[in-house]
MIRONU-123388 format. One line per 2 residues: number of its first residue (from 0); their letters; for each residue x, y, z of N, C-alpha, C. Coordinates in steps of 0.2 Angstrom, whole numbers. Layout:
<rs>
NUM	a	X/Y/Z/X/Y/Z/X/Y/Z; ...
</rs>
This chain:
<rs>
0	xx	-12/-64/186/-15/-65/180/-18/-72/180; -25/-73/179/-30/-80/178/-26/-83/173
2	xx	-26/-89/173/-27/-95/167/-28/-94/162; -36/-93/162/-37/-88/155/-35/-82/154
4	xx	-34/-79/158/-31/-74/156/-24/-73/151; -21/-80/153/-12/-81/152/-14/-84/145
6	xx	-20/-86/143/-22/-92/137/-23/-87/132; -25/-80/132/-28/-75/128/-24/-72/126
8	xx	-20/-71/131/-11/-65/130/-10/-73/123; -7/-78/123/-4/-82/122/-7/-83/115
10	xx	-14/-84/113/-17/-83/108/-18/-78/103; -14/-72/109/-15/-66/105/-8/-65/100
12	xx	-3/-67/106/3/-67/103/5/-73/98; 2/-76/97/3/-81/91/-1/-78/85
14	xx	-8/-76/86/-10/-72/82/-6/-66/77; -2/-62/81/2/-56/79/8/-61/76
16	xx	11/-65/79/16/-66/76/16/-71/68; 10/-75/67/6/-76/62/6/-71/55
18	xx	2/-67/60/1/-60/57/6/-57/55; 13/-55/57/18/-54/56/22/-55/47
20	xx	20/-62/49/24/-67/44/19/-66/37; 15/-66/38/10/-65/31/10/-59/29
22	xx	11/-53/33/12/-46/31/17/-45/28; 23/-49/31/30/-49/26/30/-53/21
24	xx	28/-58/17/27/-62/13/30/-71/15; 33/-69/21/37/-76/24/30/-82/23
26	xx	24/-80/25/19/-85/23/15/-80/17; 17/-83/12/14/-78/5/5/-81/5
28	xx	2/-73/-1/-7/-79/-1/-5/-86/-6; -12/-89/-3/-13/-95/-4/-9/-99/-3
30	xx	-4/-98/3/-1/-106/6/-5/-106/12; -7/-114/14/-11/-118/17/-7/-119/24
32	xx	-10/-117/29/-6/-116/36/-9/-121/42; -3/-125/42/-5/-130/43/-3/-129/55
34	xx	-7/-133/56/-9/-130/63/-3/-136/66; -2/-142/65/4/-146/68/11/-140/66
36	xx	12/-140/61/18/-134/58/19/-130/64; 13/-127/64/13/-118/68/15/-122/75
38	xx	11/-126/76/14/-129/85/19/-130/87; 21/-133/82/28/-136/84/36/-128/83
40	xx	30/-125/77/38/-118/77/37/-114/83; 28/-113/86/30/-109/92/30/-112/97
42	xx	31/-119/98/31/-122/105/28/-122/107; 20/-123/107/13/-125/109/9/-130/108
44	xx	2/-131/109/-1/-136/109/-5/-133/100; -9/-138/99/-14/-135/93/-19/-130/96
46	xx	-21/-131/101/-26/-127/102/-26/-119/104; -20/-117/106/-18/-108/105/-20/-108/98
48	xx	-14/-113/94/-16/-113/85/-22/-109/83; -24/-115/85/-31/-115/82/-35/-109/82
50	xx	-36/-105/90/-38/-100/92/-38/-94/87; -26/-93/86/-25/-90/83/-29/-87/77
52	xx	-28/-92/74/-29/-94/65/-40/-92/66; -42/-93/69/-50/-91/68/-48/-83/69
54	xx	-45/-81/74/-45/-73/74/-43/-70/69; -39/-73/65/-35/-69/58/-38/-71/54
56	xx	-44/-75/55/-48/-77/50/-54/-71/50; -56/-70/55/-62/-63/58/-59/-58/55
58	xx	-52/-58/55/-49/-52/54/-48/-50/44; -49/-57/42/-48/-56/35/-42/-59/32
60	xx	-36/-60/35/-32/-64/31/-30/-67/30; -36/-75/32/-35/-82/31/-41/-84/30
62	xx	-43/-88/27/-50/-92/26/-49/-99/27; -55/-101/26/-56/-110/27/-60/-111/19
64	xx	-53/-117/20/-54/-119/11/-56/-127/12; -63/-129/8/-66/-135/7/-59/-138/8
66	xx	-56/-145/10/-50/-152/10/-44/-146/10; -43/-141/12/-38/-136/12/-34/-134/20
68	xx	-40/-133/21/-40/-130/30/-39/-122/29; -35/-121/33/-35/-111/33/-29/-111/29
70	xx	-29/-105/25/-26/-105/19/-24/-95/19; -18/-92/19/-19/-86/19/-23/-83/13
72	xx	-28/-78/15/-32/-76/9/-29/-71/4; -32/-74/0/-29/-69/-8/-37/-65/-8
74	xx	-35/-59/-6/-41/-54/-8/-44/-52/-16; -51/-50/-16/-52/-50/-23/-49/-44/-24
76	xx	-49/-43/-33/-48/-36/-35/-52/-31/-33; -58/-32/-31/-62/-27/-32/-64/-24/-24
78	xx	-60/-29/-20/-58/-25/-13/-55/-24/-15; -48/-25/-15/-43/-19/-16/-42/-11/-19
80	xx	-46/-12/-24/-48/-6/-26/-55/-3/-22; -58/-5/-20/-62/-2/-12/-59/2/-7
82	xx	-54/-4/-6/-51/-2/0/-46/4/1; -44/5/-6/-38/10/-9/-43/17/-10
84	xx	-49/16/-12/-51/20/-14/-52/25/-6; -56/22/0/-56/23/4/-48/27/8
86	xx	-44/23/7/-37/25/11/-36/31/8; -37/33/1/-33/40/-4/-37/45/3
88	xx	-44/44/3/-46/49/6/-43/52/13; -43/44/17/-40/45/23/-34/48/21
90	xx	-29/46/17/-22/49/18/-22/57/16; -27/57/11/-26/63/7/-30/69/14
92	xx	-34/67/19/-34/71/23/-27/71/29; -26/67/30/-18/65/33/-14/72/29
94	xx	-14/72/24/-7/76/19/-10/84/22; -17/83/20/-19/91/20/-18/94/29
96	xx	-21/90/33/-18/90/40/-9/92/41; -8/89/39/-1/89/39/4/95/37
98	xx	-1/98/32/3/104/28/5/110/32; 0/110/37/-2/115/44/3/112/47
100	xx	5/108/48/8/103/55/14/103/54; 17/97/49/24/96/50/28/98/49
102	xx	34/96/54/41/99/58/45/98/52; 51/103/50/59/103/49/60/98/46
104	xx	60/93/53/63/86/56/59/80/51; 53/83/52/48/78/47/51/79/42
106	xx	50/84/38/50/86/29/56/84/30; 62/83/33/70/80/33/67/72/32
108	xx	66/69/36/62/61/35/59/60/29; 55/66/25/51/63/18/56/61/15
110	xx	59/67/14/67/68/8/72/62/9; 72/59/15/77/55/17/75/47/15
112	xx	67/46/13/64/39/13/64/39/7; 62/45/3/64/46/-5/66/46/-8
114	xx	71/48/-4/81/46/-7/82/39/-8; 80/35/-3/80/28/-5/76/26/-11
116	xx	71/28/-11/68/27/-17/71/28/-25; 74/35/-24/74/38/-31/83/35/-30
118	xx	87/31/-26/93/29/-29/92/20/-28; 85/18/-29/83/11/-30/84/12/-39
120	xx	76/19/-39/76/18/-47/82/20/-52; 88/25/-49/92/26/-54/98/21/-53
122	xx	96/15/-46/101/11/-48/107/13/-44; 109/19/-40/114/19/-38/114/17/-30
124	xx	107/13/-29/108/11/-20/112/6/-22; 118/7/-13/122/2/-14/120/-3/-4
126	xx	123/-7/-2/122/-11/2/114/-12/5; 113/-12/10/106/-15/13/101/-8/11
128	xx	103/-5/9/98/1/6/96/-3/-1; 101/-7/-4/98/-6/-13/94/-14/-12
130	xx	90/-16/-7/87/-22/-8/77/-23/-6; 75/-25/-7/67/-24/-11/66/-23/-2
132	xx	67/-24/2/68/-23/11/67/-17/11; 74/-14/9/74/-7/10/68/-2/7
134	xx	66/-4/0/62/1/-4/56/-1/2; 54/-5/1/47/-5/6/48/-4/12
136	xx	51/-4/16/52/0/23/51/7/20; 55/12/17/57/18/15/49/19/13
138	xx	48/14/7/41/17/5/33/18/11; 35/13/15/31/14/22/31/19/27
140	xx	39/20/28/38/25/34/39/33/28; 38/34/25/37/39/18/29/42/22
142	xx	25/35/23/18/38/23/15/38/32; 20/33/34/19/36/41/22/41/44
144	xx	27/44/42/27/51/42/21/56/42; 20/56/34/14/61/33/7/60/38
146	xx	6/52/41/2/51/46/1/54/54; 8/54/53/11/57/60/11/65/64
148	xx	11/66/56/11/74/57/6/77/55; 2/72/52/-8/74/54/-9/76/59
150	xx	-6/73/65/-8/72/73/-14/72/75; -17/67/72/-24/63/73/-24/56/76
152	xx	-24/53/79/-24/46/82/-30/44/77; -37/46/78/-42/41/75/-40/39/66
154	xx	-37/47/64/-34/45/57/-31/39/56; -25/40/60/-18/35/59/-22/29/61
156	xx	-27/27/65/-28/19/67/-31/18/62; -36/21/59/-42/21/52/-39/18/47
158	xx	-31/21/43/-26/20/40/-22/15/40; -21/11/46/-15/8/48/-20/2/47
160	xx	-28/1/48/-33/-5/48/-33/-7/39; -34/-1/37/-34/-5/30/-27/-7/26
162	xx	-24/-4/29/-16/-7/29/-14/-14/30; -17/-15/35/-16/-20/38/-22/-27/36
164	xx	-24/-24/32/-27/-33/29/-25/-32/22; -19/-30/19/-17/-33/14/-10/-37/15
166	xx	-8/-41/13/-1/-41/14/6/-36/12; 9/-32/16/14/-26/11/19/-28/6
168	xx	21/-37/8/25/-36/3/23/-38/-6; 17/-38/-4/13/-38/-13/15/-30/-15
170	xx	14/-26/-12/15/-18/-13/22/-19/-18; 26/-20/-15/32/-22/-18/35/-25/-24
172	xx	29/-30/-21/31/-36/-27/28/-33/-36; 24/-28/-34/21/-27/-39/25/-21/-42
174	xx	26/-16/-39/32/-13/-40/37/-16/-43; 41/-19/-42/48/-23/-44/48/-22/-51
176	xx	40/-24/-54/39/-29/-60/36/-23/-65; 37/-17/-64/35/-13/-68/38/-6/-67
178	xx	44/-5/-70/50/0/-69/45/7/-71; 40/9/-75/36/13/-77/33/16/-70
180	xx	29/13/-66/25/14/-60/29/14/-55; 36/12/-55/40/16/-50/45/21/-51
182	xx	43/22/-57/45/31/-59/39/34/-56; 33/33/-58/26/36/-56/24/38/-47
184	xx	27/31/-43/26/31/-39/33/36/-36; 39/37/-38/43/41/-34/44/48/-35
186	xx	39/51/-41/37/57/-45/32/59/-41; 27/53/-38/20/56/-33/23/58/-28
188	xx	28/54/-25/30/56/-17/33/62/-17; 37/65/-24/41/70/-25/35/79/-22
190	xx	30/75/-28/24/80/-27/20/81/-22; 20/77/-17/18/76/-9/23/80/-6
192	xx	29/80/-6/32/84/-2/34/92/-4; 33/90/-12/34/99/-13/28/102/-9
194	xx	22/100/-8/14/103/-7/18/105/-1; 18/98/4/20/100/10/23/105/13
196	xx	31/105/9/35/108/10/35/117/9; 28/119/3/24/125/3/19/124/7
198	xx	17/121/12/13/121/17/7/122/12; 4/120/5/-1/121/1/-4/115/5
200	xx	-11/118/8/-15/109/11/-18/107/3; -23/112/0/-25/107/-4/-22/104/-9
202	xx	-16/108/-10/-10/104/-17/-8/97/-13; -7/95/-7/-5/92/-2/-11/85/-2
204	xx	-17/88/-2/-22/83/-2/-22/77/-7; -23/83/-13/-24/82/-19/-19/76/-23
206	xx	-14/77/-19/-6/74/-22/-6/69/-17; -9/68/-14/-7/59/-11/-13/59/-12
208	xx	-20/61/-12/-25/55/-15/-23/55/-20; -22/56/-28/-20/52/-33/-15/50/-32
210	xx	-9/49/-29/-6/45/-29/-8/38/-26; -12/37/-20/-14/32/-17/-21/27/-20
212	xx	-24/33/-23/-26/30/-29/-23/25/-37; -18/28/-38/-14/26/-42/-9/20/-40
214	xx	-9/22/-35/-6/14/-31/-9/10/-32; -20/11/-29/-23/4/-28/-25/4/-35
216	xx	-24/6/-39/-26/1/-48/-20/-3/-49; -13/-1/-50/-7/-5/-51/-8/-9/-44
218	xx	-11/-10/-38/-12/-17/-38/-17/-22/-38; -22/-17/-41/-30/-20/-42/-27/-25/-49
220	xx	-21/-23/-52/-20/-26/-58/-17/-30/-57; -14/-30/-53/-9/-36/-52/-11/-44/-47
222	xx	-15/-41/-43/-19/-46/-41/-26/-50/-47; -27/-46/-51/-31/-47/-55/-27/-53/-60
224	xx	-20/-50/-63/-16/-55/-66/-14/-61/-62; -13/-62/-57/-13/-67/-52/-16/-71/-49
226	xx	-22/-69/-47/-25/-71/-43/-27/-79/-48; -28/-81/-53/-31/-88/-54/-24/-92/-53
228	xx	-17/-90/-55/-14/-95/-53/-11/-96/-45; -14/-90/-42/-14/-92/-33/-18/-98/-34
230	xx	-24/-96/-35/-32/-101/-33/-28/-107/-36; -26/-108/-42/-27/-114/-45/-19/-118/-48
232	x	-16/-114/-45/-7/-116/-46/-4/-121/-42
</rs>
């Protein structure tokens, strides 16, 4: 392996692990990511840094803020509800693929990511199940499941990209904050899996694109109530 070669891998993987941390909320939006900081946690010079931080800016989720420097990005509302609008569809073909497709073992996995869910909402999750960790894990692998057993690669990459430039634990965060949308949300997953589970495709489609739908307004709104005291807090 070249020089550069070893400088690219290295770039890369500071990149990802970056990326990482802003997807779990450990670097939340709008804190200002400072290039000495990042050197010194991963044991490097500035300039992998730097490298880094332009990539995940190409990528969308970090920008350069006038006397700020790179800054994780807080996306508008009205991407977000773009971007969701587009995902309903991808998923909602994911589901109806799916209806034809998924295994036993799958529709066991819905039920089991679900169960998490519905003993968040009634309260009776007890140890590392009952904490905001678990529901968004559960509520993640819920949907890559149904991705899985599409058995489409170009689908699941399509899916996985718009996934991937928001940060997931906002998904969460927004949920936590309004016990009504997570009856809503764990009532949509319930009717995703009946469809499934009748191998109905279009009942199937039809029930995760409203659902995925109904996800991106509750966080087209929550970003919307937030977003001025990200910018200006």
């Amino acid at each position: 392996m070249t020089p550069q070669t070893d400088e690219g891998a290295l770039v890369d993987d500071i990149a990802a692990r970056i990326r990482a941390q802003i997807m779990s909320g450990e670097l939340p939006i709008g804190k200002p990511l400072r290039q000495a900081a990042l050197a010194a946690e991963f044991g490097v010079s500035r300039t992998p840094v730097r490298e880094a931080l332009r990539q995940l800016q190409h990528g969308g989720l970090i920008e350069m803020q006038p006397h700020r420097g790179a800054v994780v990005r807080v996306p508008t509302p009205w991407e977000v509800r773009q971007a969701y609008e587009v995902r309903a569809e991808l998923e909602g073909l994911a589901a109806r693929r799916a209806a034809s497709r998924i295994t036993e073992r799958q529709l066991a996995e819905l039920r089991r990511h679900n169960d998490v869910l519905h003993a968040a909402l009634e309260g009776t999750a007890t140890g590392a199940s009952s904490g905001p960790l678990a529901t968004t894990q559960a509520n993640d692998c819920f949907h890559t499941v149904v991705c899985e057993a599409a058995d489409n690669p170009w689908l699941r990459r399509m899916i996985d990209r718009i996934n991937e430039s928001f940060p997931r634990n906002v998904s969460s965060m927004a949920l936590a904050g309004d016990e009504r949308h997570r009856q809503l949300n764990v009532r949509q997953h319930d009717a995703v899996v009946a469809a499934l589970t009748a191998r109905d495709a279009d009942r199937a489609q039809e029930a995760m694109r409203e659902h995925v739908i109904s996800s991106g307004e509750h966080l087209t709104a929550w970003y919307e109530r937030r977003s001025q005291i990200v910018f200006h807090g």
